[in-house]
N, C-alpha and C positions, 0 to 999 in steps of 0.2 A: 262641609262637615268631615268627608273623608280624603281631601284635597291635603297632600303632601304628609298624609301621616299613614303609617303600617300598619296592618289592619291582620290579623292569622284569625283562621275560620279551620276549628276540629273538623274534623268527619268530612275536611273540604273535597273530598273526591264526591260525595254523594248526591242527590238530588239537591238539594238545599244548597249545598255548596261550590256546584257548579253554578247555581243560577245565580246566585249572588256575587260569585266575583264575575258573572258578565256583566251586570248591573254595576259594578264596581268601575270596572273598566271605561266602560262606556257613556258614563256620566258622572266619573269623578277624573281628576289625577294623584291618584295615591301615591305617597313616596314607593310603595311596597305590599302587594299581598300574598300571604305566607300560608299553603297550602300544606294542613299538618294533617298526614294520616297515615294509616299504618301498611297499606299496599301498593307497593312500587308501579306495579301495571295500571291500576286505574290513577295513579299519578302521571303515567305517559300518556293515553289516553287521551285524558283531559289537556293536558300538555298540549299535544294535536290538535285541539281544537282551538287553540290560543296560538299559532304557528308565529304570530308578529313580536320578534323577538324584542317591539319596543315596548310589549307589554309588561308591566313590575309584576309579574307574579313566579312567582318560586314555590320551591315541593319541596319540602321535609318530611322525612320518613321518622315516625315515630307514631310511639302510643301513650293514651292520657293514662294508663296505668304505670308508666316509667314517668315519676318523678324528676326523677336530674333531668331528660331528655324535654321536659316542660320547660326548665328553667334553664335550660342551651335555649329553647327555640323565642322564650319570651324576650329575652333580649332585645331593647328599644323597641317594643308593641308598644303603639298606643289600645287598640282595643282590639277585645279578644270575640269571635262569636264560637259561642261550645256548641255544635253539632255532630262531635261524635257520638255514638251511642249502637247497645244492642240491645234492636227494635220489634225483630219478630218475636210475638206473644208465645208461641209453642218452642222455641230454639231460647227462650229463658227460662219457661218453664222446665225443661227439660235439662239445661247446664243453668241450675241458681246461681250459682258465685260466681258465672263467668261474666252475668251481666252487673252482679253486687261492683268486681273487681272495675269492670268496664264505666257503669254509670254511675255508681256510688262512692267507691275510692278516688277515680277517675277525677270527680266533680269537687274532691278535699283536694288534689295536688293540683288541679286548674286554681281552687282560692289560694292557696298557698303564694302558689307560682308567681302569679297574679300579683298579689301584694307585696311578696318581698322585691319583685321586676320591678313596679311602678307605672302597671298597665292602668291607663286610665276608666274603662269600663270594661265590665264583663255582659254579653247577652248571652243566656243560656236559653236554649229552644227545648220545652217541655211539650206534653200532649196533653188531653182533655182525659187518655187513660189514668194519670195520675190523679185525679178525682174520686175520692171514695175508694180507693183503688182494690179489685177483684184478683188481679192476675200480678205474678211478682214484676212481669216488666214495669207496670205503673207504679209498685209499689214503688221500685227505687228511680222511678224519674220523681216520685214527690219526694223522697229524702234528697236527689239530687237539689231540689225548688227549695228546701230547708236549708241547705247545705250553702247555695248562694246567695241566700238572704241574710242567711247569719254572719256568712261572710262582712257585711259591712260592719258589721260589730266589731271587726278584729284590725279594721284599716288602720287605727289611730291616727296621727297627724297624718297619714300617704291620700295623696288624692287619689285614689281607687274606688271605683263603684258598682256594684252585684245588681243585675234585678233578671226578669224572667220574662218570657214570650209564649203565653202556652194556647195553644188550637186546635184544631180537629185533624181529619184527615186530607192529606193533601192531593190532591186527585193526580196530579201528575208527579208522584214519588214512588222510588222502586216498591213494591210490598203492597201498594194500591190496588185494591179489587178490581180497579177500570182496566190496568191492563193485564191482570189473569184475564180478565172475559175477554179483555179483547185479542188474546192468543189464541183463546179457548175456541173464539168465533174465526180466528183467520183456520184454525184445523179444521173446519165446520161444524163446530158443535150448533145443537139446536135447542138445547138444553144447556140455563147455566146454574150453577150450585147457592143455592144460597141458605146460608141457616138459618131463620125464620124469618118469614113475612110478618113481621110486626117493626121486623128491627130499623133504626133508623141512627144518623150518624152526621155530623157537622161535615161541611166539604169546604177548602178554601182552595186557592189556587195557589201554585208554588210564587210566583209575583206577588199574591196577597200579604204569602208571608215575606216575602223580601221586605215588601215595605212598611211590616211591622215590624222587623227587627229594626230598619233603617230607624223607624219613627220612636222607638224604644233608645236607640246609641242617640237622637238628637232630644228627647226631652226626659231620659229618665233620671232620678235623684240616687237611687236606690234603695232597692228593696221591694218593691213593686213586683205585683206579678200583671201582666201585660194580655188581656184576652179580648180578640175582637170577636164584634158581633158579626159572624159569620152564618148563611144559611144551612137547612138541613134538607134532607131527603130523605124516603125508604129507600132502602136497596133495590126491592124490587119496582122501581122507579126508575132506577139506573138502568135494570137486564132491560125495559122496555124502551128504552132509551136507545140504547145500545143495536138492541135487536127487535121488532116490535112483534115478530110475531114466534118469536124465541118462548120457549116454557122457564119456568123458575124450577128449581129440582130444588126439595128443602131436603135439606140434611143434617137440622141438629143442630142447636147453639152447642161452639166448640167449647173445650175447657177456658176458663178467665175468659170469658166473650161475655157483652152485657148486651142489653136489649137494646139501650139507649145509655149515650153518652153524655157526662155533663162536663162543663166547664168553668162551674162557678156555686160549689156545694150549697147548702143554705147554711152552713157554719161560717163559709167564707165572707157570702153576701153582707154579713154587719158590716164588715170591712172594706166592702168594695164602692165607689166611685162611677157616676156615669157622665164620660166626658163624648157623651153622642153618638160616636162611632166604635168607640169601642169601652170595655171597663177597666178600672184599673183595681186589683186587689189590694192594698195599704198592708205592710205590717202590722201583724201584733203589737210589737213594741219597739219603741223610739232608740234607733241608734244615736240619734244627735238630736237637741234640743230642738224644736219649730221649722224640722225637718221638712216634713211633708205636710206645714200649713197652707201649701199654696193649694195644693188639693181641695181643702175645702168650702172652695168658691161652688164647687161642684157638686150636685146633690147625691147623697149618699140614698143608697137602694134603702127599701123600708123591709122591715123584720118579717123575715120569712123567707126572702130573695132567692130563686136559686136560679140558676141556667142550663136547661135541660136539651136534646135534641128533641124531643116528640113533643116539646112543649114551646117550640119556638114559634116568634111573630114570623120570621123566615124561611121561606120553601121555594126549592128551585122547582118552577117550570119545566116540565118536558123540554120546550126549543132554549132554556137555559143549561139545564144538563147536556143536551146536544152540543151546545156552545164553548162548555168548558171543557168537555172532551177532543175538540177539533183543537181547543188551544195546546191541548196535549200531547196530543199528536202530532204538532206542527214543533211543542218542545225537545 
């Protein structure tokens, strides 16, 4: 699949995209992967830890709000994965139009880019906050989910294809609650913060999602939004986890914070597809004729459908949260 073709991953200095291009490395041969983001130092960095200088991977310094500097770097890509973005919910809340600029204009000059280059697919990596969305960072990852959907509308004859990867929280990604506590706990705290015991929240693991994006660049058409059935937990499920004889200290659901996350609205569910292990959301409407017939061998969820955390078939066990946090810490 990614065997002799060039592969650029946004945001590739970050959690997500370091782990992918070792995954890349190490079970493909790519002609080329083309690391695009906008910070030199965690370019070198990462660099470091790639030291075998027969590895295809290259750094390009740039930002998905500079246009032209897209369409310097797309230059013979075959496929694009969009992982840049800004992520923290109070650091968007607090600068609106820096994440507008970042995730929402950001996500028009990736389709642009895209199409006029002659990138064969786009994956863009969305969250479960962009559902219903409460706080502005979700709001503009679902314009960004709009933004690359509609994208195939505009491909005409170009083989180019949009679709989306959206899921929960990735327990071994910077901004992860597992490792505030678990800094919290190396200071000796005995007490860790949490803003309500009720709350609860999707976890996947940074591998899980590699290989939904993978599994998305080898079967998607476009248009498609892309969400596995991944488990949930309380939080305060984790601090015991974590620490067992640790207190929970509530402090207040913060601003744009919800109780429980979903992943799959009940406006979406008409729409969506259940291929077993994960769902797929269908466009609205048909960019090409018998497009997405193949789909419907697959049964479509029945009316009402939604995908919630606190209402999942899925719950991690105590020695399973222990489990994916040791992976974590070995990442």
């Amino acid at each position: 699949m990614f065997n002799d073709k060039v592969i650029l991953i946004t945001g590739g200095t970050g959690s997500f995209g370091k782990k992918f291009t070792e995954h890349l490395v190490k079970n493909y041969k790519p002609r080329k992967v083309i690391i695009f983001s906008r910070d030199e130092f965690k370019q070198f960095e990462m660099a470091r830890t790639l030291p075998d200088s027969s590895y295809p991977v290259r750094y390009f310094l740039g930002d998905v709000r500079d246009r032209d500097r897209l369409y310097r770097a797309f230059e013979g890509v075959d496929y694009v994965i969009h992982a840049a973005a800004i992520k923290q919910v109070p650091a968007a809340e607090y600068n609106p139009f820096e994440a507008v600029k970042t995730n929402i204009i950001g996500a028009q000059n990736i389709v642009e880019a895209a199409i006029d280059k002659g990138v064969k697919k786009v994956i863009a990596l969305s969250t479960d906050k962009a559902v219903s969305p409460i706080n502005l960072y979700g709001a503009t990852k679902l314009a960004m989910e709009k933004l690359f959907i509609a994208g195939n509308a505009y491909v005409g004859a170009r083989d180019t294809s949009f679709c989306v990867v959206r899921y929960g929280n990735v327990i071994g990604s910077r901004g992860s609650v597992v490792p505030v506590f678990l800094e919290l706990l190396g200071k000796g705290a005995k007490k860790l913060p949490v803003t309500d015991e009720r709350m609860t929240r999707f976890w996947i693991t940074l591998s899980q999602g590699v290989e939904l994006v993978c599994r998305a660049v080898r079967e998607s058409i476009g248009g498609e939004v892309f969400v596995p059935k991944i488990p949930s937990t309380k939080i305060t499920d984790i601090v015991k986890a974590l620490c067992p004889d640790c207190e929970c200290e509530f402090v207040g659901i913060r601003p744009g914070e919800k109780l429980h996350e979903s992943l799959v609205s009940e406006d979406e569910g008409r729409n969506a597809v259940d291929l077993g292990d994960i769902y797929v959301i269908l466009p609205q409407f048909s960019f090409q004729e018998n497009k997405h017939y193949g789909y419907l061998k697959y049964p479509r969820m029945s009316d009402g459908f939604f995908y919630r955390s606190d209402i999942n078939e899925k719950w991690l066990s105590s020695d399973e949260i222990t489990a994916m946090i040791k992976g974590f810490e070995l990442e």
